[in-house]
C-alpha positions, 0 to 999 in steps of 0.5 A: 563373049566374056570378058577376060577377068570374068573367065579366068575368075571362073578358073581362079574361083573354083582352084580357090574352092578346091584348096579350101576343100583341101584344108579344111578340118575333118575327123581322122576317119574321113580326112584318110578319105579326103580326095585329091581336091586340088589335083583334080581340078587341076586335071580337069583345066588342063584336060579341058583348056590346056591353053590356058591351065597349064604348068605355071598354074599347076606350079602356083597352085602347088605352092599355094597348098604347100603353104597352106598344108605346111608341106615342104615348099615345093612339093605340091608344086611339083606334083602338080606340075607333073599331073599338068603335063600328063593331063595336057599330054593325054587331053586328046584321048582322055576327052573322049572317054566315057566317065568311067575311063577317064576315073580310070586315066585320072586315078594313074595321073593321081598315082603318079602324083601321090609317088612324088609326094611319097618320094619328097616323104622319102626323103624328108624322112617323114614316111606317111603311113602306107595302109591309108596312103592311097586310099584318096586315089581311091575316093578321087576316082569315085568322085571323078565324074561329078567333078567333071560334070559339076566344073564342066557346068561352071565352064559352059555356063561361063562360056569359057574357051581355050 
C-alpha cells in the first residue's frame, strides 16, 4: 500500500508533465499538430479512477492552463470539467473497449472539448482558424493508446487505486 502523498504525486506529476507538454514552444508546423496533452490525461484519471480525478481536479487543472496559455480565465477549465463528467460518465463501458474504440470514445469527448473552446473563441471575438482547428483531436486519437498504456504503467507500477 502507498502512501496517500506518494499516490496522489503519481497523479499530480504526470497532470504537471502534460501542462508542460502543452506549453512548450514548437515551430508553427507541429504546434497545428500538438495533441490535447492535458485533456487527455484528464480523460485518462477520470476513466480509471474516477473517485479520485474528478470535476474539481479537471477544474484546477483547466485553470492552470488557462494561466499558463494566456486564455481567458476559465476556459480551459470548463472544457475540462465537461471532458471530467463524460469520461466518469462513460468509465464503465469505455474501460472495456479495445484501444482503438476507446481513441474513438475519446476523440467524441475531445470534440466536444474543442466546441467549448470554440464557443469561448465565439464569443470573445477571437475565431481561431477553422482549417487546422481540429487537427489536435486528430493527433489526440492517434496517440491515444500509448498514453493509455504509458499512464496506465505509472498507475500500476504506483499501485494506485480508487
Amino acid at each position: 500500500m502507498t502512501s496517500p502523498l506518494k499516490r496522489n504525486t503519481g497523479i499530480v506529476l504526470t497532470l504537471v508533465i502534460a501542462l508542460t507538454l502543452s506549453v512548450i514552444a514548437l515551430p508553427t508546423a507541429l504546434a497545428i499538430l500538438r495533441p490535447e496533452w492535458v485533456a487527455m490525461t484528464v480523460i485518462y484519471w477520470s476513466m480509471a479512477l474516477p473517485r479520485r480525478v474528478g470535476l474539481g481536479v479537471a477544474w484546477i487543472t483547466g485553470l492552470l492552463l488557462d494561466v499558463l496559455t494566456g486564455s481567458l480565465l476559465g476556459q480551459h477549465a470548463l472544457g475540462l470539467t465537461v471532458v471530467a463528467y463524460l469520461s466518469i460518465r462513460a468509465h464503465q463501458r469505455v474501460r472495456v473497449y479495445p484501444l482503438w474504440q476507446q481513441a474513438i470514445a475519446v476523440g467524441v469527448m475531445l470534440v466536444v472539448y474543442r466546441i467549448l473552446l470554440l464557443w469561448v473563441y465565439g464569443i470573445t471575438g477571437h475565431a481561431p482558424d477553422q482549417r487546422v482547428y481540429w487537427l489536435p483531436v486528430l493527433t489526440s486519437m492517434l496517440l491515444w493508446p500509448l498514453i493509455y498504456l504509458l499512464l496506465r504503467h505509472i498507475r500500476r507500477r504506483l499501485q494506485l487505486t480508487g
